[in-house]
N, C-alpha and C positions, 0 to 999 in steps of 0.2 A: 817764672822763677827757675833757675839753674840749681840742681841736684845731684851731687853723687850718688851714684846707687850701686857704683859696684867698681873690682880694681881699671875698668876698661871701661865703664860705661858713662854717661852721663843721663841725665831727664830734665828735659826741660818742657814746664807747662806751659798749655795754650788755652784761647778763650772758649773756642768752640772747632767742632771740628773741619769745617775748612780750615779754619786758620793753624791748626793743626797739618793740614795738608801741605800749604803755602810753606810753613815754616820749614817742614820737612825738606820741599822742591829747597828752597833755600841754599838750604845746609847743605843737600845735596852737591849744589852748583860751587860751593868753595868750599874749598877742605880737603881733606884725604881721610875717608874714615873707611871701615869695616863693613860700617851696615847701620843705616837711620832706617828708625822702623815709627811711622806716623801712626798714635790710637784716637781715642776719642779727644784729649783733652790732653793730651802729654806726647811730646816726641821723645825717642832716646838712642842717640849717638853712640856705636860701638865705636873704638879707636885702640889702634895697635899698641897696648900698654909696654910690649917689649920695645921699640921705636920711639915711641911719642910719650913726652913728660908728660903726668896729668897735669900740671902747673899751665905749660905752655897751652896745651889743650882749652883749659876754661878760660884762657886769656883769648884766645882767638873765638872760643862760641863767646864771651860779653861781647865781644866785639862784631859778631856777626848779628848778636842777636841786636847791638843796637845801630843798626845801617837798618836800610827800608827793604821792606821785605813784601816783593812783588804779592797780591789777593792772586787766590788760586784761580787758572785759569778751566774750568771744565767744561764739556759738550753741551752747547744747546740741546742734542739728539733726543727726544725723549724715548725711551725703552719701553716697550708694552710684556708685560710677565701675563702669559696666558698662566691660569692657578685653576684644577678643578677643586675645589673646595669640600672638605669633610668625607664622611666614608671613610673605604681604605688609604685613601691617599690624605687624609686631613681626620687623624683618627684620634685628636682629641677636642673638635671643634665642639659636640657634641657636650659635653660636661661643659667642656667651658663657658656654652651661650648659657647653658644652665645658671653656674656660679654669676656672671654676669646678668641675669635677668633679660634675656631678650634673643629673639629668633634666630637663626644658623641666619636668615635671609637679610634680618638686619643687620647682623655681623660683616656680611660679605658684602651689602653696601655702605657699613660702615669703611671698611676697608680696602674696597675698590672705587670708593668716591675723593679720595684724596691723590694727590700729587706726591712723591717722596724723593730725597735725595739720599745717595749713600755716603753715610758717614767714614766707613773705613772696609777695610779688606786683610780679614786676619784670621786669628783663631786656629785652623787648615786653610791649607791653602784656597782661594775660591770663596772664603765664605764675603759673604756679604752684609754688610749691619745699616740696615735703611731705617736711618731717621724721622721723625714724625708724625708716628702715631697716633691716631684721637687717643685722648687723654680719655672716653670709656673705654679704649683697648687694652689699659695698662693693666698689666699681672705680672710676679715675678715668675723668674725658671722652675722649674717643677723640682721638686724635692729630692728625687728620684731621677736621675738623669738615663736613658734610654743607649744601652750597650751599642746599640748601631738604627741609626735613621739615617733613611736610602739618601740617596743625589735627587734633586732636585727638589727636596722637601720644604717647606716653607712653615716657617715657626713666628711665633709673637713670644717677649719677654722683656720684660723692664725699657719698656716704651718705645721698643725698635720691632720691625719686624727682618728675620734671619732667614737668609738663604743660602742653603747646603747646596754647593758645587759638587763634593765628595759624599759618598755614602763616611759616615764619621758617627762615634757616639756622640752623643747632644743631650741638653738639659731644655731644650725649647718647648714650648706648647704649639705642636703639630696640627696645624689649621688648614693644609692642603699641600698641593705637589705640584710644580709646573714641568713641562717638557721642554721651554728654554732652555738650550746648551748654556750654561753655566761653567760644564768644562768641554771643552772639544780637543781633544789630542793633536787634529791635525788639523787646526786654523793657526792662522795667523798670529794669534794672540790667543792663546790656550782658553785663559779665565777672561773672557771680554767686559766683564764688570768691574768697574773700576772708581774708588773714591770721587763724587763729586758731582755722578751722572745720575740724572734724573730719572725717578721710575715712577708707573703706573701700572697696578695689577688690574688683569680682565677674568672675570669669572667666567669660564667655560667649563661642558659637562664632561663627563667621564667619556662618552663615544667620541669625543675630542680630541684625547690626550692621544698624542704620538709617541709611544713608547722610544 
């Protein structure tokens, strides 16, 4: 469905979040716009409302959106996220196995026993929103959102688990911290995490973690 949502913007929904992706790359490749920014379930098209009629605008996305629209194309590569879990660096795993009914140890093979794929990359820059989650991990964001949680922090909330590139405030429920460059200033590609690639976390211990 095509939406206005603003003098320059449009939103158009998607099924799921590849396909969200897909649609995005899409748009991308024909047009002239500002800035498509792809989320869970909805892309939205910036376009130059001094330049460009919005009339003409929605006549060319009907029209993009109904030509075929290449399935996203992402890495086989799968990503391994060293995570040492609870303590200082996962400091509300604690309560949470509590409310949840079951061990910190269950928890961590609950959550290092699955496969995940990233839904999107947003929020700040770097973050990451990994899809998937056992449906016993689901909790909403914490009521109280957290003035600042470090970089590399690793949270669970409404059925994704989140990971902070940037030290950032956050409303996450804090279940540990990896040492994965999430951001690295001088690679290649700053934020190497990216919509679409596959992850698996490894619990490792705190004499582990490489600062």
């Amino acid at each position: 469905m095509l939406t206005r949502c603003g003098d320059d913007l449009y939103s158009v929904s998607a099924a799921s979040p590849p396909d969200a992706q897909a649609l995005a790359a899409h748009l991308r490749a024909h047009g002239e716009w500002l800035e498509v920014v792809a989320g869970i379930d909805s892309v939205v098209v910036q376009f130059d409302a001094v330049t460009q009629d919005a009339a003409a605008v929605q006549a060319l996305l009907d029209e993009l959106l109904a030509g075929d629209i290449a399935p996203l194309q992402v890495s086989q590569d799968l990503v391994e996220i060293p995570v040492v879990y609870g303590g200082e660096y996962g400091p509300d795993l604690d309560e949470l196995c509590r409310n949840l009914g079951m061990s910190s140890d269950e928890f961590i093979a609950l959550h290092t026993g699955s496969e995940y794929r990233v839904d999107m990359v947003g929020f700040t820059p770097g973050f990451a929103f990994v899809g998937g989650l056992d449906e016993r991990l689901h909790i909403p964001r914490r009521e109280e959102p957290r003035q600042r949680v470090e970089a590399g922090s690793i949270g669970i909330a409404d059925g994704r688990t989140g990971m902070y590139a940037l030290a950032s405030p956050g409303g996450w429920t804090l279940v540990g911290r990896t040492h994965y460059k999430l951001f690295d200033a001088h690679g290649a590609e700053p934020f190497p995490i990216r919509a679409g690639m596959r992850i698996r976390y490894k619990s490792i211990s705190p004499d582990e973690f490489r600062p």
